[in-house]
C-alpha positions as CSV (number, residue, x, y, z in Angstrom):
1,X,13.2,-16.0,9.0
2,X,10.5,-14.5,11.3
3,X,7.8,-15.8,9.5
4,X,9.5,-19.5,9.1
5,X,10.3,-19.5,13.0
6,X,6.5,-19.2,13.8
7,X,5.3,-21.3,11.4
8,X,7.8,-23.9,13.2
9,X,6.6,-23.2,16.3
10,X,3.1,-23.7,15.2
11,X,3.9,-26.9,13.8
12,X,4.8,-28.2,17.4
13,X,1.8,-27.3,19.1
14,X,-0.3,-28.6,16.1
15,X,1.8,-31.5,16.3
16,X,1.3,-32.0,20.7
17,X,-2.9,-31.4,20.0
18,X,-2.9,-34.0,17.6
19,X,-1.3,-36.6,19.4
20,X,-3.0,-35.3,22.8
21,X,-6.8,-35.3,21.3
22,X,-6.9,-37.5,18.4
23,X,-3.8,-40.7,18.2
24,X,-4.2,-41.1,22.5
25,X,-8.1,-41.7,21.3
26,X,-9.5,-38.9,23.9
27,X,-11.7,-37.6,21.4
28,X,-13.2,-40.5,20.2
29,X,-14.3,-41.5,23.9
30,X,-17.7,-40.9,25.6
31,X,-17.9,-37.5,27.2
32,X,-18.7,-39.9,30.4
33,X,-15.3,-41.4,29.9
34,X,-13.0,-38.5,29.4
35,X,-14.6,-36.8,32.0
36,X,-13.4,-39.2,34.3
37,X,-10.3,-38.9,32.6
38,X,-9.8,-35.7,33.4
39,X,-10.9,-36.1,36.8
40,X,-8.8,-39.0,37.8
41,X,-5.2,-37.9,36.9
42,X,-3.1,-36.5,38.8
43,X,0.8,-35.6,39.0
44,X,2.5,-34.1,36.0
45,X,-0.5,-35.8,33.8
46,X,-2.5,-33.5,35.7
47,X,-1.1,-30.4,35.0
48,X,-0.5,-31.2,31.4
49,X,-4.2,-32.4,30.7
50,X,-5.4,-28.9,32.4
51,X,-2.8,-26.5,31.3
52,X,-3.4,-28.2,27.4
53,X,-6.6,-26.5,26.8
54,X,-5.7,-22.7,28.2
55,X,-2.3,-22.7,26.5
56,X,-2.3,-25.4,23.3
57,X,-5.5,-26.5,22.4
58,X,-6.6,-24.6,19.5
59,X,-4.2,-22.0,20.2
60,X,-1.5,-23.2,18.1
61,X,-3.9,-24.0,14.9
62,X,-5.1,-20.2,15.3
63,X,-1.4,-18.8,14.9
64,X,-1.3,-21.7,11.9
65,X,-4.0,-20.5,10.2
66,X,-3.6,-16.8,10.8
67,X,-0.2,-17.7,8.9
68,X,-1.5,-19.1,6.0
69,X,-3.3,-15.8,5.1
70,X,-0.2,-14.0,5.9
71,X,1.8,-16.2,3.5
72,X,-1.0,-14.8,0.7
73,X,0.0,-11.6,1.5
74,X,3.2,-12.0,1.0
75,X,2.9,-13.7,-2.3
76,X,0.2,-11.2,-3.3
77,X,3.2,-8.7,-2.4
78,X,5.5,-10.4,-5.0
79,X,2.9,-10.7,-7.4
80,X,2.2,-7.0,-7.2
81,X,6.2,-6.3,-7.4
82,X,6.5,-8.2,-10.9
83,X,3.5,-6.4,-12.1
84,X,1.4,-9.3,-12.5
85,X,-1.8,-11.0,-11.2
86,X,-1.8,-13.5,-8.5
87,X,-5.0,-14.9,-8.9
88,X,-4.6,-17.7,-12.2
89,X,-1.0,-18.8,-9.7
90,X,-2.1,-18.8,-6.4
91,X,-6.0,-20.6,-7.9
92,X,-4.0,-23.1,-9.4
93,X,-1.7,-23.4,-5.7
94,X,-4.8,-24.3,-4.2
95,X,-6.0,-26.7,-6.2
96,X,-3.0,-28.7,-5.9
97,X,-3.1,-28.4,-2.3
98,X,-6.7,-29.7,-2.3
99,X,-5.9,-32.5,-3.9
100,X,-2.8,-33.0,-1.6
101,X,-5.1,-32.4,1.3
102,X,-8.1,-35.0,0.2
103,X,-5.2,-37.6,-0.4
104,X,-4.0,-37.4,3.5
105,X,-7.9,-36.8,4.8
106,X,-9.2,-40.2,3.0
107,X,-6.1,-41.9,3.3
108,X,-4.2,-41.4,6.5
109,X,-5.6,-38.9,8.9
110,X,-9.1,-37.4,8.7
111,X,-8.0,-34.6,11.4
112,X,-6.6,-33.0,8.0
113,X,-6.4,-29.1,7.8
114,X,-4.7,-28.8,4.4
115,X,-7.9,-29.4,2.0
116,X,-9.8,-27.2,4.3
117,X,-7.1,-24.0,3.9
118,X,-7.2,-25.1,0.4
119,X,-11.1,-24.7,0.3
120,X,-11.0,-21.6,2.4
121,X,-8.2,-19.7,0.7
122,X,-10.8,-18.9,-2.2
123,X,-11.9,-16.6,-0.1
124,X,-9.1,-14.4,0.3
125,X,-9.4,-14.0,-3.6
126,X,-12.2,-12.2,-2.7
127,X,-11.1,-9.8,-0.3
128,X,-7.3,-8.9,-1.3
129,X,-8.6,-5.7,-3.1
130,X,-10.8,-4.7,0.2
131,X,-9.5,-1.7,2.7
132,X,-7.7,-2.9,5.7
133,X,-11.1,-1.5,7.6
134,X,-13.4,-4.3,6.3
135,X,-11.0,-7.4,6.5
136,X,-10.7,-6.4,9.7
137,X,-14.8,-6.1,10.2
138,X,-14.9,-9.1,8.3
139,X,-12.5,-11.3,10.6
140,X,-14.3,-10.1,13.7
141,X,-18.1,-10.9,12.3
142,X,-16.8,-14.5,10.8
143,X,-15.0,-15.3,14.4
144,X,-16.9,-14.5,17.0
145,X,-20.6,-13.8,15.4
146,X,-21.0,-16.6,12.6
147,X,-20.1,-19.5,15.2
148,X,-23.6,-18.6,16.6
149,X,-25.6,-18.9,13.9
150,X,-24.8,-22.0,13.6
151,X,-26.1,-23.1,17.6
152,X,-29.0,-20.8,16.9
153,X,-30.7,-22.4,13.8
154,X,-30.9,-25.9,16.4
155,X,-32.5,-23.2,19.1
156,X,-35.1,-21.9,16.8
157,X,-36.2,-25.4,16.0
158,X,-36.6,-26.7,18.9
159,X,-38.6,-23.5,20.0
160,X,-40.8,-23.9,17.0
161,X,-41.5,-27.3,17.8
162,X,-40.6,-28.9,14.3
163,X,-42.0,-32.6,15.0
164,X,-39.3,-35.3,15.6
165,X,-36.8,-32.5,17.0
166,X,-35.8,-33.9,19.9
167,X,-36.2,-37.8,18.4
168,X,-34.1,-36.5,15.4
169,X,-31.1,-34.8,17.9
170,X,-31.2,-38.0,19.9
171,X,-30.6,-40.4,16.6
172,X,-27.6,-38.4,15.4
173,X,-26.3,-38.2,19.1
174,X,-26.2,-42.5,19.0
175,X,-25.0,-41.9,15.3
176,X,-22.1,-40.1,16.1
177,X,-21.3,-42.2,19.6
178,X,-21.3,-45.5,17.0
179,X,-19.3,-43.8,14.1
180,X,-16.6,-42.7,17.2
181,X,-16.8,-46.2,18.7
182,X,-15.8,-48.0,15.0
183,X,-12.9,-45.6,14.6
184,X,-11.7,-45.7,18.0
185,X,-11.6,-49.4,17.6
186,X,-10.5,-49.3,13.4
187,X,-7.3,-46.8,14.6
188,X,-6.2,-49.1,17.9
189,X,-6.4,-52.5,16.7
190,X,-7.1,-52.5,13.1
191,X,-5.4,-52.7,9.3
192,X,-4.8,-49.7,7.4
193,X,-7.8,-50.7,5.1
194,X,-10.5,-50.6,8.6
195,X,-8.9,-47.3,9.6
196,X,-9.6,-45.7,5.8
197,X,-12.9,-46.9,5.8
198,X,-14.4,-46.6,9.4
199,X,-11.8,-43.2,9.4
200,X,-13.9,-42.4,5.9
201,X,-17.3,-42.7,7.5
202,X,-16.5,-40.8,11.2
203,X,-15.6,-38.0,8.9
204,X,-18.2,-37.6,6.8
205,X,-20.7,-39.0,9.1
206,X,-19.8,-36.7,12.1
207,X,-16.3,-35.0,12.2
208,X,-17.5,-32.9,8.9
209,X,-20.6,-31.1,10.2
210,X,-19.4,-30.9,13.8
211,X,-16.1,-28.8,12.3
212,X,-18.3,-27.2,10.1
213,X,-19.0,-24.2,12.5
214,X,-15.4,-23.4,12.3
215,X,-15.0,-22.8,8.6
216,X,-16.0,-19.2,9.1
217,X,-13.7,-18.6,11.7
218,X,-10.8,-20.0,9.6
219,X,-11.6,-17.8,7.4
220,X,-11.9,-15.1,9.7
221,X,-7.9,-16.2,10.8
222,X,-6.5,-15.7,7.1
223,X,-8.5,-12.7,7.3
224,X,-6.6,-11.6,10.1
225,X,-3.3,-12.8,8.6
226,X,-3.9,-11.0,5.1
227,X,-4.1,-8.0,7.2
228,X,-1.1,-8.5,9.3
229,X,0.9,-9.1,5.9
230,X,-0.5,-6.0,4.5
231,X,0.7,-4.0,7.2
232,X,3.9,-5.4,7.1
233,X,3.8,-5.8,10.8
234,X,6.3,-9.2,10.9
235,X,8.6,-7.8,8.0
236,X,8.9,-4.8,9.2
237,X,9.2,-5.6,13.2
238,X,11.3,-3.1,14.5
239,X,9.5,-0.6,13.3
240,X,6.4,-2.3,15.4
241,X,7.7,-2.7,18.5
242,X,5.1,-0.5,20.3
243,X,2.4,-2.7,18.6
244,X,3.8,-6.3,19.3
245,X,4.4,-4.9,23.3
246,X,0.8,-4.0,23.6
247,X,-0.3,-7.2,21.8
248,X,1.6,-9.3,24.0
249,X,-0.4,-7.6,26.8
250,X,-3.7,-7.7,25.4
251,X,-3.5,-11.3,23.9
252,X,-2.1,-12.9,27.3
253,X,-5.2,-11.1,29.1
254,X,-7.5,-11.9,26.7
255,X,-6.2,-14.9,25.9
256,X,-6.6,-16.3,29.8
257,X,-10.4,-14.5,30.0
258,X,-11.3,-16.7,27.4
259,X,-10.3,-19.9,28.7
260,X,-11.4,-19.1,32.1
261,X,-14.4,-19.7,31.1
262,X,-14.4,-22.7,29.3
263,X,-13.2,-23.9,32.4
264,X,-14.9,-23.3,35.1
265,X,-17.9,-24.8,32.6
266,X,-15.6,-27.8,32.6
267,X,-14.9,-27.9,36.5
268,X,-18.5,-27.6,37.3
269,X,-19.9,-30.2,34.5
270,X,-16.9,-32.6,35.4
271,X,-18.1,-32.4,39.0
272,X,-21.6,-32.5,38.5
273,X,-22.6,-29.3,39.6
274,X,-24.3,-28.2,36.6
275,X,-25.2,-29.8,33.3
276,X,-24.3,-28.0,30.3
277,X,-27.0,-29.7,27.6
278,X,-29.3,-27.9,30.0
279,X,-28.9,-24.4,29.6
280,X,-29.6,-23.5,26.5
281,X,-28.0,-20.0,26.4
282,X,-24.3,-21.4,27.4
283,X,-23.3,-22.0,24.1
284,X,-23.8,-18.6,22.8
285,X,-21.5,-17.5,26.2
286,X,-18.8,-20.4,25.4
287,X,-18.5,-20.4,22.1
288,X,-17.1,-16.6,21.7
289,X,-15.3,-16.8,24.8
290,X,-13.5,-19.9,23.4
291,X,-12.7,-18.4,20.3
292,X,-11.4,-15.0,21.9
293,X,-9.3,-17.3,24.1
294,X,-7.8,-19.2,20.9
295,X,-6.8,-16.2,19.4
296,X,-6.0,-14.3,22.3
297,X,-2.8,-16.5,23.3
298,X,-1.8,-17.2,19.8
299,X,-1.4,-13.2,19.0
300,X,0.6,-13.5,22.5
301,X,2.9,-16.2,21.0
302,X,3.0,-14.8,18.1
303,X,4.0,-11.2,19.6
304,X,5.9,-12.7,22.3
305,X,8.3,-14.5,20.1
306,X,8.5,-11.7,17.5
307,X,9.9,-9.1,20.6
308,X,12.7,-11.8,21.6
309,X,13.9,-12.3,18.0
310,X,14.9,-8.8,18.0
311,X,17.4,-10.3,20.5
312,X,20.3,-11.7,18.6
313,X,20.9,-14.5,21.3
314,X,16.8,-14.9,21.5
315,X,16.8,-15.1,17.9
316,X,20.1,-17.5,17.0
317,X,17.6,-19.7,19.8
318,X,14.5,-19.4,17.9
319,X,15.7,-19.8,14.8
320,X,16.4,-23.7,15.1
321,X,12.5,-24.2,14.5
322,X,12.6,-21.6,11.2
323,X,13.9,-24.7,8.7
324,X,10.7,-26.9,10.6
325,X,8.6,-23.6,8.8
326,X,10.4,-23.7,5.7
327,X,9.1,-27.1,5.0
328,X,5.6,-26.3,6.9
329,X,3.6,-28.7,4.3
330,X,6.1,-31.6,4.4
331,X,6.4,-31.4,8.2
332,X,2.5,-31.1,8.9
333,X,1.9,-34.0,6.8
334,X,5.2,-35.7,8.4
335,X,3.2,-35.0,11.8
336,X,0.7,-37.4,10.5
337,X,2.7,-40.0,9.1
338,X,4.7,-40.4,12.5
339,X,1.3,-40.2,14.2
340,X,-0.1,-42.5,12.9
341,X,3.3,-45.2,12.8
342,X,3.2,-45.4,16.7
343,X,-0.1,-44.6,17.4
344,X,-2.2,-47.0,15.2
345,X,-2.8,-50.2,15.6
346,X,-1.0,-51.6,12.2
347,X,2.2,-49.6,13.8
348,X,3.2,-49.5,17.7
349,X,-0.2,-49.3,18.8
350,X,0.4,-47.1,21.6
351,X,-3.3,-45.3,21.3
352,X,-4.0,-48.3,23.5
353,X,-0.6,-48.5,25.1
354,X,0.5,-45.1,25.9
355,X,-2.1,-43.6,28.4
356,X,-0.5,-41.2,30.2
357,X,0.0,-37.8,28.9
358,X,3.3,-37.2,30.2
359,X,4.5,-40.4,28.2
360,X,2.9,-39.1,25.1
361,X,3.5,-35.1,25.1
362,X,7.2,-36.8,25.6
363,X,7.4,-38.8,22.5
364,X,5.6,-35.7,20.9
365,X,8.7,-33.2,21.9
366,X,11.1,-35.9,20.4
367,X,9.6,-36.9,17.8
368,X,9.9,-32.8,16.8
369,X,13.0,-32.6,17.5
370,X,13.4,-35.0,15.2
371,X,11.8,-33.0,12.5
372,X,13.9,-30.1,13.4
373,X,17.2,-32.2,12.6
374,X,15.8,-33.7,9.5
375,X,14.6,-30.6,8.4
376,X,17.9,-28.7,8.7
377,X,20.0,-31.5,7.2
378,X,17.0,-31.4,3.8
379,X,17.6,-28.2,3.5
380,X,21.3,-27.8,3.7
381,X,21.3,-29.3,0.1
382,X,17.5,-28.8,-1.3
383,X,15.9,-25.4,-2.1
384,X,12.9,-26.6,-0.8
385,X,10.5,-29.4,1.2
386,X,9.7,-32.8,-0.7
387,X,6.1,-32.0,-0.8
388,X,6.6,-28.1,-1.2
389,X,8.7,-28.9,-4.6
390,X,5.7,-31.3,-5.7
391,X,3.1,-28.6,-5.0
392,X,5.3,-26.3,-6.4
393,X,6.1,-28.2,-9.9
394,X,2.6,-28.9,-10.3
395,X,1.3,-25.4,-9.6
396,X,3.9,-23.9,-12.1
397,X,3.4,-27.5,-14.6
398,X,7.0,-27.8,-14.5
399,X,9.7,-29.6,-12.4
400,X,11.2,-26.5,-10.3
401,X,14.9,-26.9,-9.2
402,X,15.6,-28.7,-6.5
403,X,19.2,-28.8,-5.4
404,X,20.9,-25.9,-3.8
405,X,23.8,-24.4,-5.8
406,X,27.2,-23.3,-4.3
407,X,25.2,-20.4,-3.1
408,X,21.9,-21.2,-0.7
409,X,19.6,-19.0,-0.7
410,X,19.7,-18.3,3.0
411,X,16.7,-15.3,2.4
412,X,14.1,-17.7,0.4
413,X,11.2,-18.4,2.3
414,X,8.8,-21.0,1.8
415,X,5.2,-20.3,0.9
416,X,2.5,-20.7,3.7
């Protein structure tokens, strides 16, 4: 139940980001633009829009992800307890998921994460036999060291002079302002057909490679989570107590150092005391720092809300969100479909209507909430999520059962 209740609590901060970054339209806005954004509000919105990147933004798809390679170990642990091989199951798993996740990318929200942990769970095929030592060696090089490669190869040709450098940065700079522009304008005001295709074309013309420096560090995350679920830290809690206390500590310190700097970097370029393009070494500062922030509040979370569930009122509290986890696939993709009904323009339309934050981190909450109650009524008479029973069926090439009998299985826990 653990395990379910942070995946649900995931889920929500996943859920606020979204709305907050992609269906209010922020992110597809000149930098020019959501500076002034930034700058100009004031009240509640204020605090919100500068408390969202410290304690939400990215934070919650960190715990998300480091989940996903936890829910391997755990069915690596099954595997392992029926004597059997998990590699021709869990292979086939992602394949299914792929192909789950390249329907919702193409065809309703290219912010998808599911065919990228689809992609990326290959990997963990290829370290579940390593020592606990290297994943965790591993996990640290692909977060915090591989990010930089990727701002480095740019560095070292523009140092080397490769003719048209500079012309070349400066065409994919109007490239990706344009491909923003037509999806800004496809999700606010036009027909599900524009958003596919000008959606279609922002991602592989722009939102691809820019998210490409973050494929080794979700991979570094189910890295981090394989090791967690070896170690039995989140099955076997009480016995970690010591453990989840100092990373409470550690994570909330780290967690704030990281931001910090991120922004003051903000503050200054916001305010025009410095310009960030111009120092060429800033990125190789920022870009560990913001990583070490992301996952140094989401092991607080995660720690933090696995010391209050060994309260029993904490836990009867927490444990709303754990039927939200049990369903994780259906609900993430649910996240998208609501999304995308009020935010679009062939549904509400309020990505041009609902500007202030307040107003739309509101909605988020009860639109959630919502989730929660549906989520607890599916499951009062269905073993498992709409989508987790498709995935499931497929994966195994048989219809699984569905309905509950006269006993629930009150200790079956969906699959990350």
């Amino acid at each position: 139940m653990l395990l379910d209740t942070l995946r649900g609590f995931a889920l929500s901060g996943v859920f606020l980001a979204n709305v907050h970054l992609w269906f209010s339209g922020l992110m597809f806005r000149p930098l020019t633009e959501v500076k002034a954004f930034y700058r100009d509000t004031s009240g509640m919105d204020a605090v919100i829009t500068h408390t969202f990147g410290p304690l939400i933004g990215g934070r919650f798809i960190t715990l998300f992800s480091v989940l996903f390679g936890l829910g391997f170990a755990v069915q690596l642990e099954r595997a392992e307890g029926r004597g059997t091989s998990i590699v021709p199951v869990y292979a086939r798993r992602l394949v299914v998921l792929l192909g789950v996740g390249l329907v919702h990318l193409f065809l309703l929200f290219q912010g998808d994460i599911v065919s990228t942990y689809a992609l990326l769970g290959f990997t963990l095929l290829l370290f579940y036999k390593r020592a606990d030592r290297t994943l965790l060696v591993w996990a640290a090089a692909l977060i915090f060291l591989a990010p930089l490669l990727w701002h480095l190869v740019p560095r070292v040709t523009q140092l080397l002079g490769s003719p048209g450098s500079e012309e070349a940065a400066k065409a994919a700079m109007e490239r990706s302002l344009a491909l923003r522009a037509g999806a800004l304008e496809a999700f606010s005001h036009g027909s599900w057909l524009d958003t596919v295709r000008s959606g279609g074309a922002y991602y592989l013309g722009d939102l691809f490679w820019n998210l490409s420096a973050l494929l080794p560090v979700i991979a570094g995350r189910f890295l981090l989570g394989l090791w967690a679920g070896r170690r039995r830290l989140f099955h076997d809690a009480p016995q970690h107590l010591p453990f989840f206390r100092r990373l409470l500590g550690w994570g909330l310190g780290l967690g704030l150092l990281g931001s910090s700097v991120a922004i003051v970097v903000w503050l200054l370029s916001t305010r025009k005391i410095i310009q960030p393009q111009s120092i060429p070494w800033l990125p190789f500062v920022t870009g560990p720092m913001r990583h070490l922030g992301e996952l140094g509040m989401a092991s607080a979370y995660a720690a933090g809300i696995t010391l209050l569930f060994q309260r029993d009122t904490w836990r009867r509290r927490l444990a709303v969100l754990a039927p939200v986890g049990r369903m994780g696939l259906t609900n993430y993709l649910l996240t998208s479909v609501l999304g995308v009904l009020f935010f679009y323009g062939y549904g509400l339309g309020l990505m041009d209507g609902l500007k202030s934050p307040t107003a739309q981190f509101a909605l988020t909450l009860v639109l959630f909430a919502l989730q929660v109650v549906f989520s607890h009524l599916w499951l009062a008479r269905f073993r498992f999520g709409p989508v987790e029973w498709v995935t499931r069926s497929l994966t195994y090439g048989k219809a699984q059962p569905m309905r509950r009998t006269s006993a629930p299985e009150k200790k079956e826990m969906a699959n990350a």
